[in-house]
C-alpha positions in Angstrom: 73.9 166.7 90.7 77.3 167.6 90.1 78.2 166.3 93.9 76.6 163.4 93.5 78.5 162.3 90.8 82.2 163.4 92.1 80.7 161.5 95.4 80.5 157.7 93.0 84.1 156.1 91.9 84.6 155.4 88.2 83.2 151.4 87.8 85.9 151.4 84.9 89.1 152.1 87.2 90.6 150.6 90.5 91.4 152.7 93.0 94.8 152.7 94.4 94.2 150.1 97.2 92.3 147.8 95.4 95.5 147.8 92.6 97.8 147.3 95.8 96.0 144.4 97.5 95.4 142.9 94.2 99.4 143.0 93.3 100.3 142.1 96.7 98.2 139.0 96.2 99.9 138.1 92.8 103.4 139.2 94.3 102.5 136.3 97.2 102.2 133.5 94.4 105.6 134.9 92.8 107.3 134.8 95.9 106.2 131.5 96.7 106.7 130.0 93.3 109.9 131.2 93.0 110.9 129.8 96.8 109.1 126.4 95.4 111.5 126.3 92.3 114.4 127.3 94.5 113.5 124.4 96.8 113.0 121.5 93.9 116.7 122.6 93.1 118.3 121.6 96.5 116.0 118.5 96.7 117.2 117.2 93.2 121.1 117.9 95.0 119.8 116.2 98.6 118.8 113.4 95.9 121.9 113.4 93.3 124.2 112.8 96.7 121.9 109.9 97.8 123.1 108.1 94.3 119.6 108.4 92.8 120.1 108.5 88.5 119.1 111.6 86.9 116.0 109.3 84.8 114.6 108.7 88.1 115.0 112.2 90.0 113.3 113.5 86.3 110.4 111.1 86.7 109.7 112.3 90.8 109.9 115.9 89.8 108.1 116.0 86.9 111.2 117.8 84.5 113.3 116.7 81.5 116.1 114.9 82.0 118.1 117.3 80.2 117.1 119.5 82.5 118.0 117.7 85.4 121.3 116.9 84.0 121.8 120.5 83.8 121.2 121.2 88.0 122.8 117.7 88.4 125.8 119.4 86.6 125.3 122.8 88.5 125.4 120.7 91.9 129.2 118.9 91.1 130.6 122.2 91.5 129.4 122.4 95.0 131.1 121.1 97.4 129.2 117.7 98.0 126.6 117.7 101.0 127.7 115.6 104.0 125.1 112.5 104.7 121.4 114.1 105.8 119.9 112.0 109.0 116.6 111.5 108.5 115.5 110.6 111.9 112.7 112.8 113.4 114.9 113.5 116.7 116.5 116.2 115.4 116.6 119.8 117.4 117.6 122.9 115.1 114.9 125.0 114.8 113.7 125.0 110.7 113.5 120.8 111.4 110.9 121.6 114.5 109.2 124.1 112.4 108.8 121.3 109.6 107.7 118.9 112.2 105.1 121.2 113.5 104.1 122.2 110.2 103.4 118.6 109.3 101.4 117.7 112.5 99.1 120.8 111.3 98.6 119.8 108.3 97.3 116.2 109.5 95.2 118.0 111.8 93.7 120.4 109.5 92.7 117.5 107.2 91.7 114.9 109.4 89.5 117.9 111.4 89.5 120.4 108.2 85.5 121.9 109.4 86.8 122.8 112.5 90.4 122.4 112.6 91.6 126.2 113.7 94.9 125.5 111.9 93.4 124.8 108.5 93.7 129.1 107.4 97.2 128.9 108.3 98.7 125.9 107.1 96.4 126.3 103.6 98.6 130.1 104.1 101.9 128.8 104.5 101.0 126.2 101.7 99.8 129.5 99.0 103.3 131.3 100.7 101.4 133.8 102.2 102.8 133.1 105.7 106.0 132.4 106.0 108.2 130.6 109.0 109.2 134.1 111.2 109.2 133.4 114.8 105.8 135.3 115.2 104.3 132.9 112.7 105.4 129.6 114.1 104.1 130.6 117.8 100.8 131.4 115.9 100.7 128.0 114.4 101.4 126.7 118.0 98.9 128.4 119.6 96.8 127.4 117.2 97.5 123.5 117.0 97.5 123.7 121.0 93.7 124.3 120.3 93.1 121.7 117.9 94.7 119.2 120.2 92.2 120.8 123.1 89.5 120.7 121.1 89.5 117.2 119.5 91.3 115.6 122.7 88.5 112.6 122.6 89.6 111.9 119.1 93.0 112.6 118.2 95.2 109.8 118.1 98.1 110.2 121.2 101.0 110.4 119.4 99.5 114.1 118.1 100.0 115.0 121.6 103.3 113.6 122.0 105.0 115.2 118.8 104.0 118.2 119.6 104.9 117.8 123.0 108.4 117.3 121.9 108.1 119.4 119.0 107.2 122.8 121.3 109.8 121.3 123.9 112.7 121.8 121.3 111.2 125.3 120.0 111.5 126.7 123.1 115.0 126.3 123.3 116.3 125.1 119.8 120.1 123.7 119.8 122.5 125.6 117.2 123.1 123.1 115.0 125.2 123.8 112.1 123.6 122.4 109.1 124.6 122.2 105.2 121.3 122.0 104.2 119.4 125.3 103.7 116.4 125.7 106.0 113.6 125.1 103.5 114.9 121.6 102.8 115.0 121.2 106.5 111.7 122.1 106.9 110.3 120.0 103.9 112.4 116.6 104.7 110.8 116.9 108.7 107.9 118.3 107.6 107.1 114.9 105.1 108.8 112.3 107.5 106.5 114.1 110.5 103.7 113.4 108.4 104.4 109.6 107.3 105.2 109.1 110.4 101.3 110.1 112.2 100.3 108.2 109.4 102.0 105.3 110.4 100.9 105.5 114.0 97.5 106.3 113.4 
């Protein structure tokens, strides 16, 4: 009887594993809220150099005006940002990796039942997976499908951005960029997706 019992876990604890993947989860929502705050701050400075006023960059990103003032104030004491090109045909590799990022996203959600990139792009949106090189030829392979699989219905110019999208990651120019990669990912990764959108 004895064995029996030391054989059942305590229902009132967590073992050791359960605690880890259960912090490793919560750690994963840190880590990506902390990246997302992070990124709102170098957007407000993208949008303080493209003359927008303070009222209005508080308004798109939901904070005070005081405290916009406050990074707005932060950012003067930078050196100021060159002009940022917005034009999709741009070949450094975090702007591909935004591209791609946005083309899978408006697969997963025009195909989300069967759209094999819906997990990972609904990862990389919690900031479970994050942009490594191992990562981003995952989310190739795996938009390569979708583009196999839904080839009857998927508008063309799916198939040509990623053409030119997988062209450039496979040998992306050095570029030397101000910007930090997570605001080049976000800018191509928005303008990638306006711009299916536009096509469609």
């Amino acid at each position: 009887m004895a064995g029996e019992e030391n054989t059942h876990q305590n229902p009132e604890t967590l073992t050791e594993e359960q605690a880890g993947r259960m912090l490793a989860d919560m750690n994963d929502v840190i880590r990506a809220g902390e990246e997302m705050r992070k990124l709102r701050t170098e957007m407000i400075k993208l949008f303080a150099g493209f003359g927008w006023t303070q009222d209005r960059i508080a308004q798109l990103t939901g904070m005070s005006q005081p405290a916009v003032s406050k990074q707005v104030t932060k950012c003067r004491s930078c050196a100021p940002l060159p002009p940022t090109r917005l034009s999709l045909d741009q070949h450094d590799a975090p702007w591909l990796e935004g591209r791609l990022w946005g083309l899978a996203e408006e697969i997963s959600e025009t195909f989300y039942d069967s759209a094999r990139c819906t997990r990972y792009v609904d990862a990389i949106a919690r900031g479970k997976k994050r942009f490594t090189p191992q990562n981003v030829d995952e989310l190739r392979r795996l938009v390569e499908e979708d583009l196999m699989l839904h080839q009857e219905e998927i508008p063309g110019s799916y198939r040509d951005a990623y053409d030119k999208i997988s062209r450039g990651l496979d040998v992306p120019a050095k570029v030397t960029t101000t910007a930090s990669a997570s605001v080049r990912r976000a800018l191509a990764h928005r303008i990638q997706r306006d711009r299916l959108r536009g096509d469609a």
